[in-house]
C-alpha positions in Angstrom: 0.4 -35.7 48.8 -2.8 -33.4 48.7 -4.3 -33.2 52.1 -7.7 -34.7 52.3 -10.9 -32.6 52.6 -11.3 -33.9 56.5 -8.0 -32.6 57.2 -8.2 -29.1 55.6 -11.5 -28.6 58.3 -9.6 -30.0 61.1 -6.7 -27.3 60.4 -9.3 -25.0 59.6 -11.1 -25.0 63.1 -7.4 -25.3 65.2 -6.5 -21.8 63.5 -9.8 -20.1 63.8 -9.0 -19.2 67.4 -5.4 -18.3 66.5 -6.5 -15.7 63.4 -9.3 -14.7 66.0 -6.5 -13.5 68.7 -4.8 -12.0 66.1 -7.4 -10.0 64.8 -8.3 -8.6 69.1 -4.5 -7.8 68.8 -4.8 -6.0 66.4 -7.6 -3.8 67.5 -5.9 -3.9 71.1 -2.7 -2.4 69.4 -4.9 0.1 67.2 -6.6 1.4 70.5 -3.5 1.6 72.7 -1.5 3.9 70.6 -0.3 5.9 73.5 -0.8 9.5 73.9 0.2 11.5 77.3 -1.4 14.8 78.1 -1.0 17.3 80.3 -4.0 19.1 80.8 -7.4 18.9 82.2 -9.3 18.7 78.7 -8.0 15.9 75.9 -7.8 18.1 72.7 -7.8 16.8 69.2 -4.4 17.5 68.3 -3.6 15.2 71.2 -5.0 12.0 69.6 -4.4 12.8 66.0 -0.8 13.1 65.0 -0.6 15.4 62.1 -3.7 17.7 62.5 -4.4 19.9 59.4 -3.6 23.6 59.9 -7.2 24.6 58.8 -8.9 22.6 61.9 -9.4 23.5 64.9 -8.2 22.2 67.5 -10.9 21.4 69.8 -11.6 20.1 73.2 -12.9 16.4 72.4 -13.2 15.3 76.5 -11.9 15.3 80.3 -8.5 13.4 80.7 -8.6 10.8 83.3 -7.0 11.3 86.5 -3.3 12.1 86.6 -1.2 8.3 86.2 -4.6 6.7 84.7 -5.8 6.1 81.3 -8.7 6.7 79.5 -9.8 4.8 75.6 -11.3 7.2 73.0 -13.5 5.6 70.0 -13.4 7.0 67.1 -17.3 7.9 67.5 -16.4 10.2 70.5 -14.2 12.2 68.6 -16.9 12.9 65.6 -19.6 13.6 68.3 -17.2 16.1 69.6 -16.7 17.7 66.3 -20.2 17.6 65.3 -21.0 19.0 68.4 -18.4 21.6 67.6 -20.0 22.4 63.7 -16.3 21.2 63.3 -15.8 19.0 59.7 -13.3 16.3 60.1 -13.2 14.9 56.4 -9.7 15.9 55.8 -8.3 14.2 59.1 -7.2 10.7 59.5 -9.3 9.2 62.5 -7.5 6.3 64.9 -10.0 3.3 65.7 -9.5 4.0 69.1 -6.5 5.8 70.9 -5.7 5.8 74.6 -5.0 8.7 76.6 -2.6 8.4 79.4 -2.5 11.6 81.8 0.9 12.7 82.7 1.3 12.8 86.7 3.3 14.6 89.4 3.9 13.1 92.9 4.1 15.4 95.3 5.6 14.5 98.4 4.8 16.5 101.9 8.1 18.0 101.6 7.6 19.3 98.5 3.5 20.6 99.1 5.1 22.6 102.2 8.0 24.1 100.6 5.4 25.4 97.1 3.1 26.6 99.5 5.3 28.9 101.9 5.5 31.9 99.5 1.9 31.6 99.2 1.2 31.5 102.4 3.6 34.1 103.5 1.4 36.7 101.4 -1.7 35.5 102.7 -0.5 35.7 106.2 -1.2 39.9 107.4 1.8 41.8 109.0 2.8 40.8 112.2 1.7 37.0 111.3 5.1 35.0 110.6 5.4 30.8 110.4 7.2 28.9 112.8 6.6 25.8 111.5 4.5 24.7 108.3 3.7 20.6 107.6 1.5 19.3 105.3 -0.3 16.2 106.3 -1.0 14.8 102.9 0.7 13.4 99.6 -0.6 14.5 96.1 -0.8 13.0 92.6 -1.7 15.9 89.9 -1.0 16.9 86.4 3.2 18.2 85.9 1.1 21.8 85.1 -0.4 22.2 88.0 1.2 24.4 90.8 -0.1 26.3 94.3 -2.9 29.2 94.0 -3.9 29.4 97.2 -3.3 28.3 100.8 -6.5 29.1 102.9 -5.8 30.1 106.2 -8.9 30.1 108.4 -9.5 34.0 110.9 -6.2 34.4 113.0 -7.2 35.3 117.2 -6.0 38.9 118.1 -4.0 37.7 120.5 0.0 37.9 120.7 1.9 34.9 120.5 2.0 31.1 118.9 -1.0 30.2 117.6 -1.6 26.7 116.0 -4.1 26.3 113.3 -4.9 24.2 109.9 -5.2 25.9 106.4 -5.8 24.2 103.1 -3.4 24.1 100.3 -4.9 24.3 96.7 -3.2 23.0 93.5 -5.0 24.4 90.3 -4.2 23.4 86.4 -6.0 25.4 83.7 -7.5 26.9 86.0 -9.8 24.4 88.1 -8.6 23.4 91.2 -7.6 19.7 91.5 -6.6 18.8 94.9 -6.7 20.4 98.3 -4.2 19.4 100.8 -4.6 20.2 105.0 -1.8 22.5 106.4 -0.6 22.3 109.6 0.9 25.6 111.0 2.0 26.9 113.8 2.7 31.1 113.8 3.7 33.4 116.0 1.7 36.6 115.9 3.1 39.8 116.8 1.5 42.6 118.9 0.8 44.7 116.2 -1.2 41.6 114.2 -2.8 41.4 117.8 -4.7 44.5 117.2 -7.7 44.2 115.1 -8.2 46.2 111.2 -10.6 48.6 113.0 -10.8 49.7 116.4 -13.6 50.9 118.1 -13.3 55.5 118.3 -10.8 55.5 115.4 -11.4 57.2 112.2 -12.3 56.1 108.9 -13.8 57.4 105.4 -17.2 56.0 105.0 -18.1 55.8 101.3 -21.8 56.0 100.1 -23.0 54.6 96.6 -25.8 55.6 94.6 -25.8 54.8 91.1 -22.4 56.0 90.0 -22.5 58.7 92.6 -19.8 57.9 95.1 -19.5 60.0 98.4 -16.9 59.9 101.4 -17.5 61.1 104.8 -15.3 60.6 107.7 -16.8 58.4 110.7 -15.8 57.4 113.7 -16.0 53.4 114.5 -18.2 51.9 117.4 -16.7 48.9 118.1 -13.8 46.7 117.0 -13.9 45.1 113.8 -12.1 43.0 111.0 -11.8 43.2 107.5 -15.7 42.1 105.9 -17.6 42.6 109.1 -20.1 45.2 109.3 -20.0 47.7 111.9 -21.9 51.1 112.6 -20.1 54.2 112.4 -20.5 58.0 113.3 -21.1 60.2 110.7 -19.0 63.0 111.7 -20.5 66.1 110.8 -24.3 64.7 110.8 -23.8 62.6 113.6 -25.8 60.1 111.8 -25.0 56.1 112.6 -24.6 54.1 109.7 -24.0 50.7 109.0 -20.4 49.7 106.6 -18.3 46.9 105.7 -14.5 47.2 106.7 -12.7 47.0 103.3 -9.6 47.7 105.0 -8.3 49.8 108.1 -8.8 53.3 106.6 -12.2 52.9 104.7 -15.9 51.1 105.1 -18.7 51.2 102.4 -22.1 51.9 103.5 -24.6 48.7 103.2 -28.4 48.9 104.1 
């Protein structure tokens, strides 16, 4: 039996919202083809799945936050290659594709144990760690590791000193989280001593231009490494201002 003109309207508007949640399904599952990355920047060849060998593969955005996601239109990744002078006729363009950022949990185990070898160069001689603890967790990229651990000026003074220095996890290149470092080190009586001490000798170097000239002065007070201090001239007698650049030379500053 045919199905009467009233019916065929009635069926019509019950499916509309049905095709309707179909279609947002669609575009939902266009836009959430999943792509993980690793780095700080979200390059082409990261949302498009067979990049041509002729194009470049260029930096079309940040990534989000390590464990987050982050939606790229189609339009974003033309402006980026516009913005680039970068022609993108012979690639196939997604809709919309999400980004997810790969992430590494780093417990306060872990920060203390990839920081010790940093921190053990960082430390001068004399300086050793008792005991190290850092007080924070951190969530970064898998790429990123420890380029630093900043340990604020140490006392001259033998024995344990307790201080705070900051841990710093970089990935290419920019640093993305900084993590407080408890420590507690025993400094020796020869790191009690400071880099220059006041009547001891050091070469006094004296730029102008390319011209470089050494002297030997004699130091008039105690000093660390960057201060400024005046020295002695030797032969002239002649008191000058230099920065300590380590315990055996000073540069002259005006």
């Amino acid at each position: 039996m045919a199905m009467s003109t009233l019916t065929l309207r009635k069926l019509s508007r019950a499916c509309a919202p049905l095709l309707a949640a179909l279609c947002c399904l669609s575009a939902t599952a266009r836009a959430d083809e999943a792509h993980v990355v690793r780095g700080a920047q979200v390059h082409l060849s990261d949302v498009v799945s067979d990049l041509p060998a002729g194009v470049p593969d260029l930096e079309i955005g940040a990534a989000p936050p390590p464990g987050s996601t982050r939606t790229f239109a189609k339009s974003e990744i033309q402006g980026a290659a516009d913005k680039s002078g970068v022609s993108l006729r012979s690639v196939k363009l997604p809709s919309a594709v999400r980004v997810t950022s790969a992430a590494k949990r780093w417990s306060t185990e872990d920060l203390a144990s990839a920081a010790l070898p940093t921190l053990q160069q960082t430390l001068p001689v004399g300086v050793t760690v008792k005991r190290a603890r850092a007080l924070a967790k951190a969530v970064t990229s898998p790429s990123a590791n420890v380029t630093a651990v900043r340990v604020p000026r140490l006392p001259r003074r033998a024995g344990e000193h307790l201080t705070t220095a900051i841990i710093e996890l970089s990935n290419d290149g920019q640093i993305v989280a900084r993590v407080p470092f408890q420590l507690s080190l025993d400094i020796g009586s020869a790191a009690a001593l400071p880099a220059v001490t006041k009547g001891s000798r050091v070469q006094l170097m004296i730029e102008s231009g390319p011209a470089r000239i050494t002297a030997t002065a004699v130091a008039l007070s105690d000093g660390e490494l960057g201060d400024t201090l005046q020295f002695r001239v030797a032969t002239t007698h002649k008191i000058l201002f230099g920065k300590v650049e380590d315990a055996t030379l000073a540069r002259v500053v005006q």
